[in-house]
N, C-alpha and C positions, 0 to 999 in steps of 0.2 A: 504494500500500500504506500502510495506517495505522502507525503507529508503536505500539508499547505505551507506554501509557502517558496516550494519549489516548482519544480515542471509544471505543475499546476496552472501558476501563473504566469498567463500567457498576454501577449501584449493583445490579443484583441481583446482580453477582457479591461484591462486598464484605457486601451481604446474607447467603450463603450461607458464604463465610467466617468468617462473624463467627458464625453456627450453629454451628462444630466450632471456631470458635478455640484449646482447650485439647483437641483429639481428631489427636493427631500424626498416625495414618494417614489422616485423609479432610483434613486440611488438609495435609498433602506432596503431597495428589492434587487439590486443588481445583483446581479452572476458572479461579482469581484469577491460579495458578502462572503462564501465559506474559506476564499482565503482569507479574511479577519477573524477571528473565531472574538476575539475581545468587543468588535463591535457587532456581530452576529446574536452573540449572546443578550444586548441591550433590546428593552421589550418593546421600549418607548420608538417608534421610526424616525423623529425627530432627533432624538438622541442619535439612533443608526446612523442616519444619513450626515451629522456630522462628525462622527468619530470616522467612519469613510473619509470626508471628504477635509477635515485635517492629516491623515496620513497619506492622502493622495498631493497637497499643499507641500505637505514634508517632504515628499519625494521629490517634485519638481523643484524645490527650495535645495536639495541637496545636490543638483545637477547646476547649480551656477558655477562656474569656473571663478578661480579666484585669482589674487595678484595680476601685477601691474602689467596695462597689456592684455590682458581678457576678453576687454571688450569688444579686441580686431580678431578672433578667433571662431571658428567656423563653431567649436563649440560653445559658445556664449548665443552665438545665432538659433542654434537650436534651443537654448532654454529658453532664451524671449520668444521664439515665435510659438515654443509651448506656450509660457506666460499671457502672449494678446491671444491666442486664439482659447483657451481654456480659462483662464483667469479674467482677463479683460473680454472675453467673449465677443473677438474681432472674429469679421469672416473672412476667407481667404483672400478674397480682394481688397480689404481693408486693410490686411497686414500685409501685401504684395505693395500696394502705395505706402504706405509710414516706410520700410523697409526696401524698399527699392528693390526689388525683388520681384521675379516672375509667378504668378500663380504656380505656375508648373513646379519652381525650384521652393516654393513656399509648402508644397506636398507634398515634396522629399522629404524637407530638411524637417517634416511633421511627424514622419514617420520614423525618421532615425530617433529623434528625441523621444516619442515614445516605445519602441524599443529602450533606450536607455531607462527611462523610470522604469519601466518595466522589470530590468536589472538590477534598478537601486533597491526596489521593494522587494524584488529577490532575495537579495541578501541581506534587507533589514528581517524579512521574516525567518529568514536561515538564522540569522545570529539571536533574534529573541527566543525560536525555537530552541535553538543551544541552550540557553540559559535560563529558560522560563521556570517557574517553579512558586517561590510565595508572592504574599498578598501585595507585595512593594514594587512588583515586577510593570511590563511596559501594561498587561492588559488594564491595573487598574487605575493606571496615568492615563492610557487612550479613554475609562468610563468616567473619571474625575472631568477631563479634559470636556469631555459631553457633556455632562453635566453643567459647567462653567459654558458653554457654549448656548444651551437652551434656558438661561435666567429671563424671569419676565416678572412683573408687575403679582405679587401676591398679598393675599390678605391671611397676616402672620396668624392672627386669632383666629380665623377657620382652620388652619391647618392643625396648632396647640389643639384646640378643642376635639377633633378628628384623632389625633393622636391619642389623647383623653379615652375618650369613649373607645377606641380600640385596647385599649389596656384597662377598662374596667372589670371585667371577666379577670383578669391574673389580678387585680389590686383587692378582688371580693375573695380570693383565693388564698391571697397571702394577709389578708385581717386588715388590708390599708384601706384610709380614708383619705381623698385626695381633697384638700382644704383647698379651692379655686378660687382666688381673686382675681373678678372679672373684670377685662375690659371691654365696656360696650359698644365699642366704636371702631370700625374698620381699623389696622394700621398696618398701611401696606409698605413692604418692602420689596426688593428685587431679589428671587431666588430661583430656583427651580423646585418646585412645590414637592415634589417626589423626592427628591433627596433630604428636602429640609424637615418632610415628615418622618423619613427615613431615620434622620439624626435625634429628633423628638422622642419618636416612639422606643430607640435604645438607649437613651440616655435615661427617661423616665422609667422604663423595665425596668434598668439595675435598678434606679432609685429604689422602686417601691418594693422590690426585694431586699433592698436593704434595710427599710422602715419597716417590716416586719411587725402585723397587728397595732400601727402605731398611726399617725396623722403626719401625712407629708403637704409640704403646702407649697401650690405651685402658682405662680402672677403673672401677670405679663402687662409690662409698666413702659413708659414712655418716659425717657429724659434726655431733652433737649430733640436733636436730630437723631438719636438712638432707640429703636427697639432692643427690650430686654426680656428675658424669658428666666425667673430667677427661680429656682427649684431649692426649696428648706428643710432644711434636716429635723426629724422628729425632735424631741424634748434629749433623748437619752442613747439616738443611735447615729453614728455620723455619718453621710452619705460617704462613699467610696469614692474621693473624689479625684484621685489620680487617675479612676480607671475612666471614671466618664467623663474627664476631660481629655482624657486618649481618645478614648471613641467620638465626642464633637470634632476633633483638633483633624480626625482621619480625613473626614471631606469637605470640612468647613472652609475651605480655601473655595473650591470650589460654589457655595451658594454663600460665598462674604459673609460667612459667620468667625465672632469670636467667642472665645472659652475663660471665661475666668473665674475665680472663686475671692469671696468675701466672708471673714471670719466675724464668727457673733461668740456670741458669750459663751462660757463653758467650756472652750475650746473646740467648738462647732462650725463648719463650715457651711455655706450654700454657696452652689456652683449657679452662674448667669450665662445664659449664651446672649451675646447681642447681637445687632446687627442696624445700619444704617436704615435712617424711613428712609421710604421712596422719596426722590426730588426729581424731575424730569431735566435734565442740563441740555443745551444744546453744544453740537460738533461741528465748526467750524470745516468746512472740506475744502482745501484747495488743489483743485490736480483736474490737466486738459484734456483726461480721455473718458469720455461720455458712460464706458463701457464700466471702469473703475468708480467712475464716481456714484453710478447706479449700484455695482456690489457694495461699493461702503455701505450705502444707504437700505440696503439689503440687508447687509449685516446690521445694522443698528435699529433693526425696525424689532419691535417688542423689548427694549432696552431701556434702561434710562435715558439714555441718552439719543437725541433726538438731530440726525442730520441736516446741514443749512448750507449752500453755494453762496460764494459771493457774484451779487449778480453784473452784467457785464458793464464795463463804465465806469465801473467806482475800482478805487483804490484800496487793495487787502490791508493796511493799517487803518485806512478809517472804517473800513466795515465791521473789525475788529475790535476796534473803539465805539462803534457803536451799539453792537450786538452784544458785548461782554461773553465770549464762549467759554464754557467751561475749560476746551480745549481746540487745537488749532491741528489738523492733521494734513500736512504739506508737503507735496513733490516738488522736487530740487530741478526737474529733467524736461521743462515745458521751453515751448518754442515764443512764447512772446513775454515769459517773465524768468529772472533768474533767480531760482529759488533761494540758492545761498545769500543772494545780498538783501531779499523779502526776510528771510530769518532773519538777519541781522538786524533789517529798519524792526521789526516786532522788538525784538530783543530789545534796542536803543529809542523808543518812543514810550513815553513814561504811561499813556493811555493801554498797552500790551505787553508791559515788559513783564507785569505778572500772569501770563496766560500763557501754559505749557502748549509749546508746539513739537508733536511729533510727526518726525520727515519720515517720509515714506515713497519709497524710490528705485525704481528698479538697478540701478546703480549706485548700492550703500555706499557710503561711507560714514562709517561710525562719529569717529575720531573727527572728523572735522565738524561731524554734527555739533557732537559735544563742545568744540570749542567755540562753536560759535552760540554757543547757548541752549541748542535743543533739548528736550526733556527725554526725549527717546527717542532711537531711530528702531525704524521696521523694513527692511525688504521686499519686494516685492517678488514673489507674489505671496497676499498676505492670507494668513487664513482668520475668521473671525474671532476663533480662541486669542490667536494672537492681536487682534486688535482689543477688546474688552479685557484680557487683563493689562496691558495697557495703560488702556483709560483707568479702569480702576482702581491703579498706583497714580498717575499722575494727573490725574484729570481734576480741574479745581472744582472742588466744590461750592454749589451756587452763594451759599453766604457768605463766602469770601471776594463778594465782588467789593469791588475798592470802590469810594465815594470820588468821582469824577470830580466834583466839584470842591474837596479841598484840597491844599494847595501840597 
């Protein structure tokens, strides 16, 4: 029997793939799925289809040629014209004109590159096969990864309460009384509801096995921009709280939660998971190709964060100053503006200099980003895991917009 991972995978399946890459229902069902077993396994299609179509992002992200000089090499050609025709979803005459290049020699050089991912994910799946074994391994980095990829708009106290009620049957079992203070009012956060009931419903089990015949009290409180979910130790039993801030801490990255615990008297702990309220921010898009600027906005649809174009005529530092973005996402690589010296006016006009911009370009460079001020650079072609965690690290938060008006 073949393994997946090898002969299996064949380039017209990564062919076929790469046709729906952005079409979540025919890519959770593609033919490439039994070579995944890690996104195979995910029940959700949403999830599927992007734990797919980030290792399919990784492959072609692995085929960029590096060092000085690259960019005149027949294989740097094959990874952009993977890039606009898959990524940027150019068609073959569209990338024949940006590219100079004959349609005829644009279906070569289409073919050779996928052949090569074809080879890359060859051997990524050969070498995690090698090594595959516990829970730390790549499958549960590709389900985390998912996870972090499908966050949306939730209402945290439907979820608590859900969680609640599914563990009343073990709480009448082991003699607990779950003491609920209620909050009556929506408060919505950004998560992935499935994993973040996920992390509820095992962190409450231990508890209420650990309160054993005793009263565990569980809140969920609001302070400031924070969602809090705080879980209290009976009178005389401590909760275990090394072990279930293990178990929050396993996927909390992944649905923006944190773990921490606050001592009470006695030498008693309660453990809090928090997690930011919903804010809607807007994303600043600067970049000239139609096709990218529609996947950003693709990727950021069910997000906090809410995509905007600068519209034509105006100048990107005053629209910047005008709009206040949470963040600034900027290609360096356009034909009628240069993006390094756009970063730098942001950078040096007092109206943007606090407004993280991440350049994003199919021709990185880090190191220069950074000196000129960038908050992060991203390569192209970008997957949308990589874009929201991202934002997520560096993206300002709305009440830190600075008062325009004093001096």
């Amino acid at each position: 029997m073949t393994n997946a991972g090898e002969s299996e995978l064949h380039v017209d399946l990564v062919h076929e793939a790469l046709q729906h890459l952005y079409s979540n229902v025919e890519l959770a069902s593609s033919t490439i799925l039994p070579q995944r077993p890690s996104a195979a396994v995910l029940h959700d299609p949403v999830q599927r289809a992007q734990a797919l179509r980030s290792w399919l992002l990784d492959g072609i992200e692995a085929l960029r040629p590096s060092g000085t000089g690259s960019v005149e090499t027949a294989s740097f050609r094959y990874y952009r014209v993977l890039c606009l025709r898959y990524v940027s979803e150019l068609q073959v005459r569209q990338i024949s004109e940006r590219l100079a290049l004959s349609e005829r020699q644009v279906y070569r050089d289409l073919g050779r590159a996928e052949e090569q991912l074809a080879e890359v994910l060859r051997a990524r799946l050969s070498r995690e096969n090698a090594t595959a074994g516990g829970p730390s391994g790549n499958a549960l980095r590709d389900e985390l990864d998912a996870l972090l990829g499908s966050q949306q708009e939730t209402d945290l106290a439907q979820v608590l309460d859900r969680a609640i009620r599914t563990l009343q049957p073990l709480a009448e079992e082991c003699g607990v009384t779950i003491e609920v203070t209620e909050h009556r009012v929506p408060m919505r956060v950004m998560a992935t509801a499935g994993a973040l009931g996920h992390i509820l419903v095992r962190v409450l089990s231990m508890a209420i096995r650990a309160a054993s015949a005793q009263t565990l009290g569980v809140a969920l409180l609001e302070e400031g921009d924070t969602a809090i979910v705080r879980i209290s130790p009976p009178a005389t039993a401590p909760l275990p709280v090394d072990k279930l801030g293990e178990t929050a801490r396993l996927v909390g990255e992944s649905v923006n939660l944190e773990c921490r615990t606050q001592h009470m008297p006695r030498g008693l702990c309660s453990i809090e998971l928090s997690m930011p309220l919903f804010q809607p921010q807007t994303v600043l898009i600067v970049d000239d190709n139609p096709g990218m600027r529609d996947l950003l906005r693709r990727y950021l649809q069910g997000t906090r964060w809410q995509a905007v174009f600068p519209p034509e005529g105006r100048a990107l530092d005053e629209v910047a100053v005008a709009i206040q973005p949470a963040a600034i996402v900027l290609d360096v690589l356009m034909p009628d503006i240069d993006g390094w010296s756009m970063l730098q006016t942001l950078r040096l006009t007092p109206g943007t200099a606090h407004i993280p911009v991440i350049v994003c370009s199919v021709v990185s460079d880090p190191e220069l980003a950074a000196d000129l001020g960038a908050a992060a650079s991203l390569p192209k072609p970008l997957s949308r895991v990589a874009l929201i965690s991202t934002l997520m690290r560096f993206a300002r938060p709305e009440n830190d917009a600075i008062d325009e008006s004093s001096p």
